[in-house]
Each structure stands twice: as C-alpha cells, then as structure tokens.
C-alpha positions, 0 to 999 in steps of 0.5 A: 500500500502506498501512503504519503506522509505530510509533516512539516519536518523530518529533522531527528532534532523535533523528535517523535514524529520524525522518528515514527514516520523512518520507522514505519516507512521501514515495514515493507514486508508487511506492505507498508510504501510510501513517501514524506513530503516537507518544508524542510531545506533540501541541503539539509544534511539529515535528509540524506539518511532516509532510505524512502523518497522525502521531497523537500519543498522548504526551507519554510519560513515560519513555524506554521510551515506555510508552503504553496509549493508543498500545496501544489505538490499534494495535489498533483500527486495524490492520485499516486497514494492509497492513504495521507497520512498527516503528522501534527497540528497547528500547522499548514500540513493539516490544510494542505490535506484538507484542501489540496486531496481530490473528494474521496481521497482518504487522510489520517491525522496523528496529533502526536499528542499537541491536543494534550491539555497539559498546554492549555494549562502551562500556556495559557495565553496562548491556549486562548490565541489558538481558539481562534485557529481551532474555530477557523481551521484545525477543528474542520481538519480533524473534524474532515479525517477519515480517522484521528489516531490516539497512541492511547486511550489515555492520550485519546481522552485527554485531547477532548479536555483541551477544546470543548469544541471538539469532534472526529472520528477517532482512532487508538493504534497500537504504537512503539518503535522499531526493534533494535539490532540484532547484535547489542554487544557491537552496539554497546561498542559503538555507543562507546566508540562515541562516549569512550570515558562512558566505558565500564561505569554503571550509567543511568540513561536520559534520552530526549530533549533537554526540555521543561517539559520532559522534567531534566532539571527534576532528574538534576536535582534527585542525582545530586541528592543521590549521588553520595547514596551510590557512588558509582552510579553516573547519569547521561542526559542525552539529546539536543538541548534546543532552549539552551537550558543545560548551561544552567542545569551544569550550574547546579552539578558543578556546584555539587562536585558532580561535573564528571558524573553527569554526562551530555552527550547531546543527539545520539543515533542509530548504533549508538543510541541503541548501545546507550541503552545496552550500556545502562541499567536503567532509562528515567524519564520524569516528564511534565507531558508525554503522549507516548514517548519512543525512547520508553519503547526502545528501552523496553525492546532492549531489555531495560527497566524504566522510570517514569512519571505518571505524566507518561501516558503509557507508564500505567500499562507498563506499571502494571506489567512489572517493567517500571516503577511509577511515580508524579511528575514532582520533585518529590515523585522524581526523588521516590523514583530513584529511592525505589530504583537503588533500593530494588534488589537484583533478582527484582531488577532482572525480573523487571528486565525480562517482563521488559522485553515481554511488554515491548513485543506484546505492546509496542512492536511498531509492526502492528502500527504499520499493519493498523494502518495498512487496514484502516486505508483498505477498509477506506477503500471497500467503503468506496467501491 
C-alpha cells in the first residue's frame, strides 16, 4: 500500500514524529510504501539518511510551515497514494490535506499528542490565541479525517479536555518503535566508540530533549541528592538541548562536585543510541507531558527497566506489567523514583528486565502500527467501491 506522509519536518532534532514516520516507512514486508513530503531545506544534511523518497519543498519560513509549493505538490500527486497520512497540528500540513486531496481521497491525522491539555494549562495565553485557529481551521481538519489516531486511550481522552469544541472520528493504534539490532554487544561498542570515558561505569540513561517539559532539571536535582547514596552510579542526559537550558542545569552539578558524573552527550543515533541503552541499567524519564514517548519503547525492546512519571501516558500499562516503577511528575515523585530504583534488589531488577522485553513485543512492536494502518486505508477503500 502506498501512503504519503505530510509533516512539516523530518529533522531527528523535533523528535517523535520524525522518528515514527523512518520507522514505519521501514515495514515493507508487511506492505507498508510510501513517501514524506516537507518544508524542510533540501541541503539539509539529515535528509540524506532516509532510505524512502522525502521531497523537500522548504526551507519554510515560519513555524506554521506555510508552503504553496508543498500545496501544489499534494495535489498533483495524490492520485499516486492509497492513504495521507498527516503528522501534527497547528500547522499548514493539516490544510494542505484538507484542501489540496481530490473528494474521496482518504487522510489520517496523528496529533502526536499537541491536543494534550497539559498546554492549555502551562500556556495559557496562548491556549486562548489558538481558539481562534481551532474555530477557523484545525477543528474542520480533524473534524474532515477519515480517522484521528490516539497512541492511547489515555492520550485519546485527554485531547477532548483541551477544546470543548471538539469532534472526529477517532482512532487508538497500537504504537512503539522499531526493534533494535540484532547484535547489542557491537552496539554497546559503538555507543562507546562515541562516549569512550562512558566505558565500564554503571550509567543511568536520559534520552530526549533537554526540555521543561520532559522534567531534566527534576532528574538534576534527585542525582545530586543521590549521588553520595551510590557512588558509582553516573547519569547521561542525552539529546539536543534546543532552549539552551543545560548551561544552567551544569550550574547546579558543578556546584555539587558532580561535573564528571553527569554526562551530555547531546543527539545520539542509530548504533549508538541503541548501545546507550545496552550500556545502562536503567532509562528515567520524569516528564511534565508525554503522549507516548519512543525512547520508553526502545528501552523496553532492549531489555531495560524504566522510570517514569505518571505524566507518561503509557507508564500505567507498563506499571502494571512489572517493567517500571511509577511515580508524579514532582520533585518529590522524581526523588521516590530513584529511592525505589537503588533500593530494588537484583533478582527484582532482572525480573523487571525480562517482563521488559515481554511488554515491548506484546505492546509496542511498531509492526502492528504499520499493519493498523495498512487496514484502516483498505477498509477506506471497500467503503468506496
């Protein structure tokens, strides 16, 4: 089945969205094909590492990602594709689809959970500046989809608290990630190649944006608490620090005698990232707002206990499980977690790593995405004919 992405970037720097569009264009042997288009800068180096076609029609010059060009281009091309798929709101993607697609033309639409009310509370001015957008554009593009797809039925009941103007179709898909490589003992090697003094320490893994609202500089402060209880144990904050924020958390650690415990090692990709998992022996994430959160996915197909806020909308099923401690997303909550994780006796953590893998392939394989998909768009298709 052929299916057009439209996204306003692919860069791996924006995080999710770009990653979910790589992987799923990767199950072709289950009959998922197909193309992204974007305003991303053709030059832009990144775009080299896609092994799908990816038309580049920007660079835009907004952040709405306005584009006549990407316009044009959907409309002469759709005729090629069983299924649009648009990644993302509050942006020209949306309309492109709406008002570019021929009549009977079927689009999906993934929020990638930016209808989560968590903004309408933190961002309350600009919750009210977005009505105005919602009223004249975004409520008609998820209101016209053939379906919305929801990561969760968490995320799915959550985007009807943000506007009570709300109506469409909607859709929860089983999500996740890719499965690692096959040989974790080369990835954890490559990860070292990059980070050699990493090499032998006991690591706990961070992996995402340095960003507010993933809750960095709750996990900063639980460390340096922490730090004295287990003296071997360093912390890796990896991921791209686009606000400029870390400077100010290494304040902090510094002043603590910590500098040489706490690691950046900003974006790490493809084997390295995957070793960076193989490499720890625990993944934390104390976010403010998650809809789904790949890195979670990827920790649990490599075996790893996770740590979790319960803002993290999938650390419920884990919980349950047996494969993640749980905890609120407050200072308070980040310190029980690493409490909690030094205090687990190892037959407790080999037990939580091994219920790890079996969640991973029950939950969040991301074949069974590109599968739901593909049968979303056939059953389009029969409705049709």
């Amino acid at each position: 089945m052929k299916i057009l992405h439209i996204i306003s970037t692919l860069d791996p720097e924006f995080g999710g969205p770009s990653e979910s569009v790589r992987v799923l264009m990767s199950f072709r042997e289950v009959g998922y094909d197909g193309e992204a288009v974007t305003v991303d800068d053709p030059a832009s180096a990144f775009l080299a590492g896609f092994d799908f076609p990816v038309h580049a029609l920007g660079p835009a010059t907004s952040r709405f990602a306005f584009s006549p060009a990407m316009f044009r281009w959907v409309r002469a091309n759709a005729h090629r594709f069983d299924g649009i798929i648009v990644n993302g709101l509050w942006n020209f993607c949306g309309v492109t689809a709406m008002l570019a697609l021929p009549a009977g033309k079927p689009y999906m639409v993934f929020p990638h959970g930016m209808l989560d009310p968590y903004f309408k509370r933190k961002f309350p001015g600009k919750h009210a500046r977005n009505w105005l957008y919602w009223l004249l554009v975004q409520y008609w593009v998820l209101r016209r989809a053939y379906r919305v797809l929801f990561t969760t039925k968490e995320e799915s009941q959550l985007a009807t608290e943000s506007f009570w103007l709300h109506r469409w179709r909607g859709y929860v898909v089983p999500y996740g990630c890719s499965r690692p490589p096959a040989n974790p003992v080369a990835l954890r090697e490559a990860f070292y190649a990059r980070e050699p003094k990493l090499q032998g320490q006991r690591l706990m893994l961070y992996l995402g944006r340095i960003h507010r609202k993933k809750g960095c500089d709750l996990l900063v402060k639980s460390f340096v608490k922490h730090a004295s209880t287990d003296p071997e144990l360093h912390l890796v904050m990896a991921g791209p620090d686009e606000q400029g924020w870390s400077a100010e958390l290494k304040v902090s650690i510094a002043e603590a005698g910590l500098t040489d415990r706490v690691h950046w090692p900003s974006s790490l990709m493809g084997d390295a990232k995957w070793g960076a998992f193989y490499a720890s022996e625990v993944f934390i994430l104390p976010s403010h707002q998650e809809n789904f959160g790949i890195a979670v996915a990827e920790a649990l197909a490599c075996g790893r206990a996770v740590l979790l806020s319960s803002q993290v909308n999938i650390a419920p099923q884990i919980a349950q499980d047996g494969a993640c401690l749980m905890q609120p997303d407050t200072q308070e909550g980040t310190d029980a977690l690493i409490d909690e994780w030094l205090a687990t006796p190892p037959d407790r953590r080999a037990a939580m790593e091994a219920q790890a893998l079996i969640t991973f392939r029950k939950r969040y394989d991301m074949q069974r995405t590109a599968e739901t998909i593909i049968q979303l768009f056939e059953m389009a298709k029969e409705k049709r004919a």
